[in-house]
C-alpha positions in Angstrom: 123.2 111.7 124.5 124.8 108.5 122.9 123.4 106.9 120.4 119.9 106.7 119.4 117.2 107.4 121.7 117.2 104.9 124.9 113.9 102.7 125.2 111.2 104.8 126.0 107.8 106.7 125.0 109.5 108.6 121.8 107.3 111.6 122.5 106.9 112.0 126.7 104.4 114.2 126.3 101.8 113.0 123.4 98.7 112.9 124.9 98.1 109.7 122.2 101.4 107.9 122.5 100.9 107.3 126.6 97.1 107.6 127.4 95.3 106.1 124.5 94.3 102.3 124.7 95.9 100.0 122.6 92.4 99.0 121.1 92.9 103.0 119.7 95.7 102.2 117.5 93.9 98.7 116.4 91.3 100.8 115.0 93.6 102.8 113.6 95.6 100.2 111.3 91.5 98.5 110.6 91.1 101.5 109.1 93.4 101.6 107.3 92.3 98.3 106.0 89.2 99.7 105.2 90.8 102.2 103.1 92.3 99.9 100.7 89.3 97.7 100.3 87.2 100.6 99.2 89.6 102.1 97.0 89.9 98.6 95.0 85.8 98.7 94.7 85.1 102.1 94.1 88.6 103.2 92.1 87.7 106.9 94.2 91.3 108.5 95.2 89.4 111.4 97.2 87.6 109.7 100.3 90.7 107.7 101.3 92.8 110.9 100.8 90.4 112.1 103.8 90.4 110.0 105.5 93.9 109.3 105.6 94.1 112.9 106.0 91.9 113.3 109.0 94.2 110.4 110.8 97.2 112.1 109.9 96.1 115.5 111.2 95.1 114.2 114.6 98.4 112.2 115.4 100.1 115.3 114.3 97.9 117.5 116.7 98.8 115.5 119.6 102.5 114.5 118.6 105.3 116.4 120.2 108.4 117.5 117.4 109.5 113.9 117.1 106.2 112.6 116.2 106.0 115.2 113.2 109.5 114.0 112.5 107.5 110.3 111.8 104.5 111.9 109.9 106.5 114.1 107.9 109.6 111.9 106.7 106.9 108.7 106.4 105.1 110.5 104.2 107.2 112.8 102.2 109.9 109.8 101.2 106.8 107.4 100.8 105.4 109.1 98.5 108.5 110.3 96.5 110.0 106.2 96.6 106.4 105.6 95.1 105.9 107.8 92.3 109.9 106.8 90.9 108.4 103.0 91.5 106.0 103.4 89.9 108.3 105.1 87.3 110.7 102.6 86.8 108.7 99.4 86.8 108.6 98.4 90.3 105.3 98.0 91.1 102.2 99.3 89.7 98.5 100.8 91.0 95.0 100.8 90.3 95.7 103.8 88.7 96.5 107.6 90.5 95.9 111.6 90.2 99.9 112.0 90.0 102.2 110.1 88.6 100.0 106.8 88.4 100.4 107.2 92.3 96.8 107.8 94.7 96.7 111.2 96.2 95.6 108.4 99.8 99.4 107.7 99.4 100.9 110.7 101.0 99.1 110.6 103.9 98.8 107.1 104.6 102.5 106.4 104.4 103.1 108.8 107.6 99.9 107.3 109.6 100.4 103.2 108.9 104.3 104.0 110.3 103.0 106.8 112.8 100.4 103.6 113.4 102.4 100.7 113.3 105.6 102.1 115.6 102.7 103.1 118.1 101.1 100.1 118.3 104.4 98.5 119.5 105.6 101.2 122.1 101.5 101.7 123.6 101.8 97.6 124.1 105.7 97.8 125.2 104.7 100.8 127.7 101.4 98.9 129.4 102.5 95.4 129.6 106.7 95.1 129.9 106.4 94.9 133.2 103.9 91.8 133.0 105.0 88.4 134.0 104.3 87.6 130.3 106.5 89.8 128.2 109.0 87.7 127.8 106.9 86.0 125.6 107.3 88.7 123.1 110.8 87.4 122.4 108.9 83.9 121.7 106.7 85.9 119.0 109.4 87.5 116.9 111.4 83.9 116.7 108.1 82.3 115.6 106.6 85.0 113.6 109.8 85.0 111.8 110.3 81.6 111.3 106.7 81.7 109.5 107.6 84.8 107.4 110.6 83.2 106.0 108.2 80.3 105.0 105.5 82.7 103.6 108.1 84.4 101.3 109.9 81.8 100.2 106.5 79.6 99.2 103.6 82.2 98.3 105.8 85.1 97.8 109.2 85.9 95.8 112.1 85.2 98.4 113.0 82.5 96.3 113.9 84.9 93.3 116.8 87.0 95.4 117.3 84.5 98.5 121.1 85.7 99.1 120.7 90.0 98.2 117.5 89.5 100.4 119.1 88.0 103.2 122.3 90.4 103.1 119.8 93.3 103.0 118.1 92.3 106.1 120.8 91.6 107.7 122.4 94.7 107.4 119.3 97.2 108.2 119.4 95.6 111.7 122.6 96.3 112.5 121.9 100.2 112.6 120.2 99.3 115.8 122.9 99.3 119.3 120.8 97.0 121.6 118.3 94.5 121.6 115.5 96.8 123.2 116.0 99.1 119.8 116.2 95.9 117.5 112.8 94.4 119.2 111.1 97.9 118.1 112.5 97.4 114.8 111.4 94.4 114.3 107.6 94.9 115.3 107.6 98.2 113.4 108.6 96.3 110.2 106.5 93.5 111.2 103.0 96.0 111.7 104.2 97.7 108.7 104.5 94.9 106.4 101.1 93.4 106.9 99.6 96.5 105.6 102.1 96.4 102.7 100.8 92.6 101.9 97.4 93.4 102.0 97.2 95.6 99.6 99.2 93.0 97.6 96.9 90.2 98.4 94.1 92.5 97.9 94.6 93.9 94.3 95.4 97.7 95.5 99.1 97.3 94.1 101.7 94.5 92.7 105.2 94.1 92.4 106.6 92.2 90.2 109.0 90.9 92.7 107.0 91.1 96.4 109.5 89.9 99.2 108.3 90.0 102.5 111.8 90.6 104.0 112.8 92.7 101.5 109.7 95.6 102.3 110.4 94.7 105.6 113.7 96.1 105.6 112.8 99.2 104.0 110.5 100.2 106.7 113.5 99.7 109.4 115.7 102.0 107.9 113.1 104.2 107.5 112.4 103.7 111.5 116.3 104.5 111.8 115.7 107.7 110.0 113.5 108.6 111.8 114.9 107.6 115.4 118.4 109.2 114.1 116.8 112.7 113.4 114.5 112.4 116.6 118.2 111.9 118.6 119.7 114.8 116.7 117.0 117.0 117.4 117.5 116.4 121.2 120.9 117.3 120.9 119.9 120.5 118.8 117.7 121.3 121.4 120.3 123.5 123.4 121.4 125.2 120.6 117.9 127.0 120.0 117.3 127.1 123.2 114.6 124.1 123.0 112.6 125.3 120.2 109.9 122.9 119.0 109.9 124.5 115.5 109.4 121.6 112.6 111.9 123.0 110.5 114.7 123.0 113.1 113.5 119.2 112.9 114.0 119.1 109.1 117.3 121.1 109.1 118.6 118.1 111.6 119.7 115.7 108.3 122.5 117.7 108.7 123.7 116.5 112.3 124.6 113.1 110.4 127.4 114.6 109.6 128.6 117.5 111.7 129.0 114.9 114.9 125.5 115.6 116.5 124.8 112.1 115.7 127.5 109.9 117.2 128.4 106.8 115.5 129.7 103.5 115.9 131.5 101.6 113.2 128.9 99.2 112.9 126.1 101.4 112.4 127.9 103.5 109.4 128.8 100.7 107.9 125.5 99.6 107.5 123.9 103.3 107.1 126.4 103.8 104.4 125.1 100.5 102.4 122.1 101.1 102.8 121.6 104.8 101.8 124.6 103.7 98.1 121.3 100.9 97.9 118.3 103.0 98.1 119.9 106.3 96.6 120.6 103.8 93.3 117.1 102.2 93.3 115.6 105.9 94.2 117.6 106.7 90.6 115.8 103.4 88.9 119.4 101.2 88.9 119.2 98.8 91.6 115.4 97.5 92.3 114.0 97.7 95.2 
């Protein structure tokens, strides 16, 4: 296989991913919602943790090995890139168990991206073939149009307009086609409007919040993800199909020993991106 994975249902045979309604997943992410509000009345770290939890455990129950892959690298790097934010300034919380970080964190970073890529590929999946879809093209000109606006007036574009800019232009050309760079977009897109709630909301604050800069993030997190679900197919003859998670995990290698194949393009920007995130993961570049 060439490339990332071709447009389709990530995991054919999640039981979630193709047969659950799409009004599933929208009670997923208003969950989610609900989360955040009642951790900023109630301060309590341990019912959204459960919550969270109990999410997380049923997507991974009926997830197939690249599915995990999204629960398990969501979560783990979340939760690392939070408690080194917290760390160095970045952005701050209510408070938190560990690290000044809530314990809700490390399960709710794999389910609002498990949620959020989801949402996307169950609504891709039941209506592409709709008279109508087109107009989905029409939604990520306009909704971007207004997200430039809403970061540059109410939020902090205008601090870093130009390393902003470059940034987001470079996390979307990991992606080969436009199929791929539609599903970044709405992942990012889902992902961010969780991300500004709990701005909005009190739950967190940045001391600079760009829209487009978080947005980024979550795409190259996306690529991750997508690049070791694509590996892992072409592992799969090598142990002779096995679903085991930690073949999954063992996969970072194939970046490099040519089970991932690259264009120039896409290293270019992979390469930027990881020098970027590695120095703002090591508190000298902010995020």
């Amino acid at each position: 296989m060439s490339g990332l994975i071709p447009l389709r249902y990530i995991e054919d045979k999640s039981r979630i991913l193709v047969n659950t309604p799409l009004y599933f997943c929208l009670f997923m992410l208003i969950t989610i919602f609900g989360v955040l509000i009642y951790y900023i009345q109630t301060k309590d770290e341990i019912a959204p943790a459960i919550i969270l939890s109990a999410l997380w455990v049923l997507f991974w129950k009926n997830s197939q090995t690249e599915g995990k892959i999204f629960l398990v690298i969501a979560s783990v790097f979340g939760y690392v890139h939070e408690l080194l934010g917290v760390q160095y300034g970045y952005f701050t919380y209510l408070g938190g168990a560990i690290g000044n970080v809530p314990i809700w964190i490390l399960p709710g970073y794999g389910t609002i991206f498990w949620s959020a890529h989801n949402l996307w590929k169950i609504f891709e999946g039941r209506y592409s073939k709709t008279g109508w879809f087109h107009y989905a093209n029409h939604f990520v000109i306009v909704s971007f149009v207004l997200l430039i606006l809403a970061d540059y007036g109410y939020f902090d574009l205008a601090k870093e307009p130009l390393n902003t800019a470059v940034k987001f232009g470079i996390v979307f050309m990991l992606f080969r086609n436009f199929d791929l760079l539609r599903l970044a977009y709405f992942t990012g897109f889902f992902t961010v409007l969780t991300e500004t709630a709990g701005e909005t909301l009190g739950t967190w604050s940045h001391p600079t919040f760009s829209l487009l800069s978080l947005m980024a993030g979550y795409v190259f997190l996306l690529w991750i993800c997508l690049s070791l679900a694509e590996i892992r197919e072409a592992r799969k003859g090598l142990h002779n199909g096995s679903d085991r998670l930690i073949s999954c995990i063992s996969a970072l290698k194939g970046f490099v020993n040519g089970q991932k194949e690259w264009t120039k393009r896409e290293a270019t920007a992979a390469f930027l991106l990881t020098s970027f995130y590695t120095m703002s993961l090591l508190g000298l570049s902010a995020v």
